[in-house]
FISEDO-817197 format. One record per residue: residue number from 1; residue in one letter; x, y, z of N, C-alpha, C, CB in turn. Coordinates in steps of 0.1 Angstrom, whole numbers, plus 5000, padded with zeros to 4 digits. Glycine has a CB too. Example, Ala and Ser with C-alpha at 12.3 -4.5 7.8 and 13.67 -1.06 7.14 Angstrom:
BEGIN
<1,A,<5132,4943,5078>,<5123,4955,5078>,<5132,4967,5078>,<5113,4955,5090>> <2,S,<5128,4978,5071>,<5137,4989,5071>,<5129,5000,5079>,<5141,4994,5057>> 
//
This chain:
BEGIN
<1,X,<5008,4988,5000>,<5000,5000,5000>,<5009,5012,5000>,<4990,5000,5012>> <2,X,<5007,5018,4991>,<5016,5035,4985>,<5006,5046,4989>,<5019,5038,4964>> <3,X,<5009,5054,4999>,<5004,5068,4997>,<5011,5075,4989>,<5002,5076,5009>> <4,X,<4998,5084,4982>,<5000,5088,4974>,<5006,5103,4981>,<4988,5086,4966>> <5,X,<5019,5112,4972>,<5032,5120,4976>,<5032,5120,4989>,<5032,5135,4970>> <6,X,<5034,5107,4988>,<5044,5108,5001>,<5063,5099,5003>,<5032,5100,5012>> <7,X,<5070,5107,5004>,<5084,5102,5005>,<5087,5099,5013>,<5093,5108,5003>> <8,X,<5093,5085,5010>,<5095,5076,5022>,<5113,5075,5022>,<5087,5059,5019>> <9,X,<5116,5077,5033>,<5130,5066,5034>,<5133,5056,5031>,<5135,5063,5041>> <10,X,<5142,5049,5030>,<5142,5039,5025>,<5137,5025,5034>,<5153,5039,5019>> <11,X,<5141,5032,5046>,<5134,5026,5062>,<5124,5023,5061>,<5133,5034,5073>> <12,X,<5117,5032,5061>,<5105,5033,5067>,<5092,5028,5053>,<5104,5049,5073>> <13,X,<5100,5027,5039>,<5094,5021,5027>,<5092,5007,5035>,<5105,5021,5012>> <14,X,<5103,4998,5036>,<5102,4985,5039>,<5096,4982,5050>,<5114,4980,5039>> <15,X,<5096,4988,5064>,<5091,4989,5073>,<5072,4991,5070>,<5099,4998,5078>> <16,X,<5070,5000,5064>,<5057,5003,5060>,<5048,4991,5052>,<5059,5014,5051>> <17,X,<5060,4982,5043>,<5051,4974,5038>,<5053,4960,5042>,<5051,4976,5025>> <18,X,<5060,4963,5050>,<5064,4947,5060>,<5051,4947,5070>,<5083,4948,5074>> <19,X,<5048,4957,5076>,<5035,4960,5085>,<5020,4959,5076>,<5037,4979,5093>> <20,X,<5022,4962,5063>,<5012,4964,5057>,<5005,4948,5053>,<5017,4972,5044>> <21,X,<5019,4939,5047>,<5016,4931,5041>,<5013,4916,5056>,<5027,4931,5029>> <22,X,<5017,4923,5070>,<5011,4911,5080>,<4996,4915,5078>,<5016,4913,5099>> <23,X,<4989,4930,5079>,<4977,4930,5079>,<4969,4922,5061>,<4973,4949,5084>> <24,X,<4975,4922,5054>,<4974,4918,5041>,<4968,4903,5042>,<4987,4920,5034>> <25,X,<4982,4890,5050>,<4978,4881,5055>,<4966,4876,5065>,<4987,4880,5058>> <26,X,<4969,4884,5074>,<4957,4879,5082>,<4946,4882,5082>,<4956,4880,5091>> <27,X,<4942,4890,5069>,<4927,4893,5060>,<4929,4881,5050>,<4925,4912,5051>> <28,X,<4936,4879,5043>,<4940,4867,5034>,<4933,4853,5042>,<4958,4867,5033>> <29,X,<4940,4845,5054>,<4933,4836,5062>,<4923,4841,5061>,<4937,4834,5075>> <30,X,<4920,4850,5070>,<4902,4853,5075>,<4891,4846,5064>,<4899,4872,5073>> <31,X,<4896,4856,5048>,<4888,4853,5043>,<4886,4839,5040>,<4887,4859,5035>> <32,X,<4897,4831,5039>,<4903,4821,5038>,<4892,4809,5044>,<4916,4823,5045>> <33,X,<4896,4811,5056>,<4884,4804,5064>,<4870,4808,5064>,<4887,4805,5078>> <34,X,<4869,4820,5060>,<4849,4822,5061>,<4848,4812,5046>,<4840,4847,5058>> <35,X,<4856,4810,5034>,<4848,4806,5024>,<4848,4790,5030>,<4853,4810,5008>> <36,X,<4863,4782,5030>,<4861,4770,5036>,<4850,4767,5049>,<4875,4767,5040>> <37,X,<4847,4774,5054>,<4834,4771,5067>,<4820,4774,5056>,<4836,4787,5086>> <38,X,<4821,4782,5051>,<4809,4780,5040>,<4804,4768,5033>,<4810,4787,5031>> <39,X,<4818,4765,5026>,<4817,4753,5018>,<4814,4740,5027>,<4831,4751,5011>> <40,X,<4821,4739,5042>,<4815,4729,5045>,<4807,4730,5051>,<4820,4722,5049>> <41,X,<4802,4741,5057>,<4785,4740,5063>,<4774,4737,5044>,<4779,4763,5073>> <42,X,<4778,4745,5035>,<4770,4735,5021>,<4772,4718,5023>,<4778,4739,5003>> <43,X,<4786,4717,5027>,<4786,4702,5025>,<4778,4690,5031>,<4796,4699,5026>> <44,X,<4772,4697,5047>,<4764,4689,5051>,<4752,4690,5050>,<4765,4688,5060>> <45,X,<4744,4696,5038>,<4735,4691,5032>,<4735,4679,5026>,<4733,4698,5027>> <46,X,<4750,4680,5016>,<4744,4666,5007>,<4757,4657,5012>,<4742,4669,4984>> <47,X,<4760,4661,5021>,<4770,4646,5030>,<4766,4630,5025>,<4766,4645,5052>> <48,X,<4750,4633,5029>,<4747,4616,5020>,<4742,4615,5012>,<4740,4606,5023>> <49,X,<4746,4627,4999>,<4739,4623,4986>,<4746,4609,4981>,<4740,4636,4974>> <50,X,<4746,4609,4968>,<4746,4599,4958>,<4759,4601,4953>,<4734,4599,4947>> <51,X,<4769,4594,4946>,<4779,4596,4943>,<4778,4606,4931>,<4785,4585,4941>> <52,X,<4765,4608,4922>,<4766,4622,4916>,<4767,4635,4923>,<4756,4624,4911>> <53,X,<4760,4628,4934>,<4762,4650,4943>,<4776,4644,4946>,<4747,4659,4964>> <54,X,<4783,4634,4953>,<4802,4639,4957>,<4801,4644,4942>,<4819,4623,4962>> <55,X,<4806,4640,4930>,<4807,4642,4923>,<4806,4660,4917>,<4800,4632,4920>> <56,X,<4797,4660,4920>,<4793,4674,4918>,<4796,4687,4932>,<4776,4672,4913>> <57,X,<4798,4677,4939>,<4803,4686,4950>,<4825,4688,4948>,<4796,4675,4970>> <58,X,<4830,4679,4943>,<4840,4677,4940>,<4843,4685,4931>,<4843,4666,4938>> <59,X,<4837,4691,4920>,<4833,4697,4912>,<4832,4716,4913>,<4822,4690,4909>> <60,X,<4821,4714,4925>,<4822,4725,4932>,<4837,4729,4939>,<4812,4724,4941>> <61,X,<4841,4723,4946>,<4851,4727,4956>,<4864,4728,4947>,<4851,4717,4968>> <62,X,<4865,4721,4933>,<4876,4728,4924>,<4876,4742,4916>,<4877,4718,4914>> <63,X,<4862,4741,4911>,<4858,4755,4907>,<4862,4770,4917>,<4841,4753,4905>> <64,X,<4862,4764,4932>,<4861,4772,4938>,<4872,4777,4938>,<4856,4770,4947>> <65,X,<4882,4765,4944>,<4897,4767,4945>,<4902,4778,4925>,<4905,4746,4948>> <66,X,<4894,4770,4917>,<4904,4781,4907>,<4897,4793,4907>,<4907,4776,4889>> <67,X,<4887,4795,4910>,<4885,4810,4912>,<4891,4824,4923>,<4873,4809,4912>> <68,X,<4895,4816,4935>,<4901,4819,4946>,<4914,4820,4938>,<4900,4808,4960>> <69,X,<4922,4810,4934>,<4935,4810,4925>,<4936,4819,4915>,<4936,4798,4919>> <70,X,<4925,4825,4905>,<4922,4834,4898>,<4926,4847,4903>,<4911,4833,4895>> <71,X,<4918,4848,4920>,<4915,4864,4926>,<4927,4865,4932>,<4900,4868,4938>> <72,X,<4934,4854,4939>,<4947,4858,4943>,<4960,4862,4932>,<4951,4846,4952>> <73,X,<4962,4853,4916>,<4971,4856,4912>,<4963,4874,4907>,<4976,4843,4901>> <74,X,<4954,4879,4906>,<4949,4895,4900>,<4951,4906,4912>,<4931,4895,4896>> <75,X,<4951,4901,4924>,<4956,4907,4933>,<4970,4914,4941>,<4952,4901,4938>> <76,X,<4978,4899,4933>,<4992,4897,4934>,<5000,4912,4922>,<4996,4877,4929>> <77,X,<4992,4906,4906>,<4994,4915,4900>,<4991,4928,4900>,<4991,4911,4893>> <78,X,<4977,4931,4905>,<4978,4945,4911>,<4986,4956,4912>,<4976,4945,4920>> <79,X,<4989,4947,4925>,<4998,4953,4937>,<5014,4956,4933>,<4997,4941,4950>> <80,X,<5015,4946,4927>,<5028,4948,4912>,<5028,4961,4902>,<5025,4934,4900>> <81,X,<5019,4959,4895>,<5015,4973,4889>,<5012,4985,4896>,<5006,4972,4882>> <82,X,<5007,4988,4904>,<5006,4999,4917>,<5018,5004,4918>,<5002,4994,4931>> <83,X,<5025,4994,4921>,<5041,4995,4926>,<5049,5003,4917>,<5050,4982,4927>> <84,X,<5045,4993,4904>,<5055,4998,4889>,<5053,5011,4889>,<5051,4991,4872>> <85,X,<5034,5014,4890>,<5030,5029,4883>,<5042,5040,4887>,<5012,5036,4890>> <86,X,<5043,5037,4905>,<5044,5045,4910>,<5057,5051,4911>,<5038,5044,4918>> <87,X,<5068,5042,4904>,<5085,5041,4902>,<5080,5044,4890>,<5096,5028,4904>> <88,X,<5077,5041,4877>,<5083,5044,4865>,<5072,5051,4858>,<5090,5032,4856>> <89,X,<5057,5054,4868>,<5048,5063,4860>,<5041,5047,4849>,<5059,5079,4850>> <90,X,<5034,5057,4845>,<5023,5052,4829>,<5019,5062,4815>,<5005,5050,4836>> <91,X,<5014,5056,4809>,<5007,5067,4800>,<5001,5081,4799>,<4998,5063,4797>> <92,X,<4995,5075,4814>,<4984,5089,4820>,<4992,5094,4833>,<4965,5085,4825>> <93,X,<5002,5089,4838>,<5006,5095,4850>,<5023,5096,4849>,<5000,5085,4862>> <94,X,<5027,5105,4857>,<5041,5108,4853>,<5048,5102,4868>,<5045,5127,4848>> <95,X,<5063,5092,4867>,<5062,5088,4882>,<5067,5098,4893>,<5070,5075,4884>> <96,X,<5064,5093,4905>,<5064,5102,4915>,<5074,5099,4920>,<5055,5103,4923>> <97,X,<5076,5110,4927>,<5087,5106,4937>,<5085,5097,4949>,<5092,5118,4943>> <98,X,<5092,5091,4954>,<5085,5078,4964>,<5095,5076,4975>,<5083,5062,4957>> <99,X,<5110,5081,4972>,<5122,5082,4981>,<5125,5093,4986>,<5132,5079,4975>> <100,X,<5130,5095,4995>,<5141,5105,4999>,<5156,5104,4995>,<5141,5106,5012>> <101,X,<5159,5112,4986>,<5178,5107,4983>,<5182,5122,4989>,<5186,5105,4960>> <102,X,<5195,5115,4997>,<5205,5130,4999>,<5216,5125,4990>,<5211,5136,5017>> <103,X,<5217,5140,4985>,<5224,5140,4969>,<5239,5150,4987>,<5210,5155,4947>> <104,X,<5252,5138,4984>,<5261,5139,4991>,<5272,5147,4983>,<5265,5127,4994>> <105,X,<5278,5164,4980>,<5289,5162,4973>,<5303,5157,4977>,<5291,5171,4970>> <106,X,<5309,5148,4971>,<5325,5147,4981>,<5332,5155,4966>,<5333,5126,4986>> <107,X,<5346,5156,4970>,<5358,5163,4962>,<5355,5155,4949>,<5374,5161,4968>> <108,X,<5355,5138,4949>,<5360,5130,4939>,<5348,5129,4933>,<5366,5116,4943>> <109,X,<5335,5136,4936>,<5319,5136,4927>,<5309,5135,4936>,<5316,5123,4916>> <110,X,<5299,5133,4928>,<5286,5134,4937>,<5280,5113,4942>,<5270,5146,4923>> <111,X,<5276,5120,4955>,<5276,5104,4961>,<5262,5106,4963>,<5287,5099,4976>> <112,X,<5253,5093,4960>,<5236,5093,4967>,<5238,5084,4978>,<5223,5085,4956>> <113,X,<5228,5093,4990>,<5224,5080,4998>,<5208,5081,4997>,<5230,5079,5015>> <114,X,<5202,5066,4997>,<5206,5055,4998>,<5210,5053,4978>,<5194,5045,5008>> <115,X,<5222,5043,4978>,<5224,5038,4964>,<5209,5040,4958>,<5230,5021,4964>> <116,X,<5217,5039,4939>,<5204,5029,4940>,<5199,5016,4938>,<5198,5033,4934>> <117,X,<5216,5010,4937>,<5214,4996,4941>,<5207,4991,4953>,<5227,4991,4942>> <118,X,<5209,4997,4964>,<5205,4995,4974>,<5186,5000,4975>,<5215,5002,4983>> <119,X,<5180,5007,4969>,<5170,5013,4965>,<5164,5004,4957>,<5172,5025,4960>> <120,X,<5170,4995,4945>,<5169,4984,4940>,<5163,4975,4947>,<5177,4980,4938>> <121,X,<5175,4967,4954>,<5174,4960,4960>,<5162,4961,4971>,<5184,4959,4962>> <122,X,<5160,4969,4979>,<5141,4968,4987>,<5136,4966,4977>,<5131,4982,4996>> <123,X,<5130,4976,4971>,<5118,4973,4962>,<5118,4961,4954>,<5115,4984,4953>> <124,X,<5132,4952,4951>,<5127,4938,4946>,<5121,4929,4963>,<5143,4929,4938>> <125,X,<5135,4931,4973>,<5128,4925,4982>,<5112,4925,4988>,<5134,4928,4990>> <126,X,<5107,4940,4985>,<5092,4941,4988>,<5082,4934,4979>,<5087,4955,4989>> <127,X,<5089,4932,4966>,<5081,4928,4956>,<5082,4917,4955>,<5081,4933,4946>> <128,X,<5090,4903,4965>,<5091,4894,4961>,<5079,4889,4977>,<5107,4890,4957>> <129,X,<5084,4896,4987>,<5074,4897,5001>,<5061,4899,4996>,<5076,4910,5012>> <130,X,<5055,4909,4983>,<5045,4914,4983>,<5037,4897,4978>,<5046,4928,4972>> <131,X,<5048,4891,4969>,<5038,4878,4963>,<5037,4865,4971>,<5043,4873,4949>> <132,X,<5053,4869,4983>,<5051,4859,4993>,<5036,4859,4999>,<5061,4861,5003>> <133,X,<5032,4870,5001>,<5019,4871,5010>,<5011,4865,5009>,<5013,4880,5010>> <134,X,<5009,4854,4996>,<4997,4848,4991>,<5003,4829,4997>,<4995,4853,4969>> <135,X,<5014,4829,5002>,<5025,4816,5006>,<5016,4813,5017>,<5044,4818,5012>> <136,X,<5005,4819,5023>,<5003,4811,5037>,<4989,4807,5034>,<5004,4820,5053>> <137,X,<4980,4809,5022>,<4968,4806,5016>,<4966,4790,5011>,<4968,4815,5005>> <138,X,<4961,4780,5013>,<4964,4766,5015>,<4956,4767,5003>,<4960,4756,5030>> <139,X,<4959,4759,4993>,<4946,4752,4982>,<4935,4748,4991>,<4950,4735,4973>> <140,X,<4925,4750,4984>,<4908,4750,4992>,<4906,4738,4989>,<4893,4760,4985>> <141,X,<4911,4729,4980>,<4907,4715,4975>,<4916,4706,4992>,<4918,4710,4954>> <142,X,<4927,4711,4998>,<4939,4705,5001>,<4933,4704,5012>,<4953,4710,4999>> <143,X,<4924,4717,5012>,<4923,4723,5029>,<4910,4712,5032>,<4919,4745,5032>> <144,X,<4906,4710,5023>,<4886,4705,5026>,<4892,4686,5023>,<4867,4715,5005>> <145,X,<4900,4686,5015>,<4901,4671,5017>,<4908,4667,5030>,<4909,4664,5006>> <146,X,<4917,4678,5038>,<4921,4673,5050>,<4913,4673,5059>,<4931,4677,5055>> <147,X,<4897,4679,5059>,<4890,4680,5067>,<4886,4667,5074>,<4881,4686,5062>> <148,X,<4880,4668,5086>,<4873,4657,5089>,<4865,4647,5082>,<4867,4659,5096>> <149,X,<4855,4658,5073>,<4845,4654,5069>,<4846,4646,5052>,<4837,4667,5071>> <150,X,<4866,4646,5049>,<4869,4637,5038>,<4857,4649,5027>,<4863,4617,5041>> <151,X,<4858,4662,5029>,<4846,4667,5023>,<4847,4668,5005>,<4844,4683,5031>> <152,X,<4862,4670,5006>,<4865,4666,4989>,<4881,4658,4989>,<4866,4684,4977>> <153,X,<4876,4647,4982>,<4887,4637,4978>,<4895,4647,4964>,<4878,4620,4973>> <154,X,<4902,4650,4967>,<4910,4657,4954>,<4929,4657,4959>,<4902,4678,4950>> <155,X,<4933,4656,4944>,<4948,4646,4945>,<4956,4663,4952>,<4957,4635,4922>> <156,X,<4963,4662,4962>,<4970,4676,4960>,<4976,4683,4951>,<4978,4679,4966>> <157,X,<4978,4692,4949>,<4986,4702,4939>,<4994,4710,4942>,<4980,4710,4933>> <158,X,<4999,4720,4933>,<5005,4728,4935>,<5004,4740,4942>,<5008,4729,4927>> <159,X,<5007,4744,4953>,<5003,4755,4960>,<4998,4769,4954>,<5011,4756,4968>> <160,X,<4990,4780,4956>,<4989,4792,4948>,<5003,4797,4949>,<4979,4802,4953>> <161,X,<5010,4798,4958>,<5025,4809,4957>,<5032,4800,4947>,<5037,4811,4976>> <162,X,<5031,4788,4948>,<5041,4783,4935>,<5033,4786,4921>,<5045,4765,4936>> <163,X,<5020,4782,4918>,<5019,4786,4910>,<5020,4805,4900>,<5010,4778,4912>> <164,X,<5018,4814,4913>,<5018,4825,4907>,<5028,4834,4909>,<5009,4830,4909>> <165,X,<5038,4827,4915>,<5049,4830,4917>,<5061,4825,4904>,<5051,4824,4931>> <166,X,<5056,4815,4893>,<5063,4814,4884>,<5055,4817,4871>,<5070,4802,4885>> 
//
């Protein structure tokens, strides 16, 4: 999360979205769990259907997972582009300033702090944190077949951070 002109140190950049992205996670779970407790309060309706309703409940609970898998990789991207706008600008927007540099003179030339290797380097580290954030989100298929209730038999997969992470 970027306010808008506002210059950050380089501190308090990383700091800001280290704090940002715990509240990020634990809205992430939250929701996490309200849809899985949904799904399985539906499931004990048709607990003893017919091997068409598992069937079609199996069905359900994949659909679900790729659409959760959908809203997390569009989220991830977002938050990426937000980022980009706001370092290199867009079409319609010119970029902003987002750092504080002190421009150092010494005898031998002019020195920046912070680098901008080092200025680099956070903003890849935040941007790699930013997609970590989606790492503690379990597959809905993984999470409901470890349930008690065996509520969907489905083979495991690939986790969302791996998948939208490559």
């Amino acid at each position: 999360s970027l306010e808008k002109n506002k210059l950050y140190t380089i501190g308090d950049f990383g700091d800001e979205q280290n704090a940002h992205l715990v509240k990020v996670r634990a809205k992430l779970m939250e929701s996490f769990e309200t849809i899985k407790q949904t799904l399985l309060d539906v499931f004990g309706n048709f607990r003893d259907g017919t091997s068409e309703v598992r069937r079609e409940w199996r069905n359900l609970v994949s659909e679900t997972d790729r659409n959760l898998e959908n809203s997390l990789r569009l989220s991830v991207k977002r938050s990426l582009q937000e980022l980009s706008r706001a370092i290199h600008g867009d079409a319609k927007t010119e970029p902003q300033a987002l750092f504080k540099v002190h421009v150092v003179l010494e005898p031998s030339g002019v020195d920046y702090q912070p680098t901008m290797i080092h200025v680099t380097h956070v903003v890849g580290v935040v941007s790699k944190e930013l997609i970590g954030a989606i790492s503690s989100v379990p597959r809905l298929r993984d999470a409901l077949t470890a349930s008690p209730d065996g509520a969907a038999a489905a083979p495991a997969g690939d986790s969302f951070y791996h998948i939208i992470s490559n």
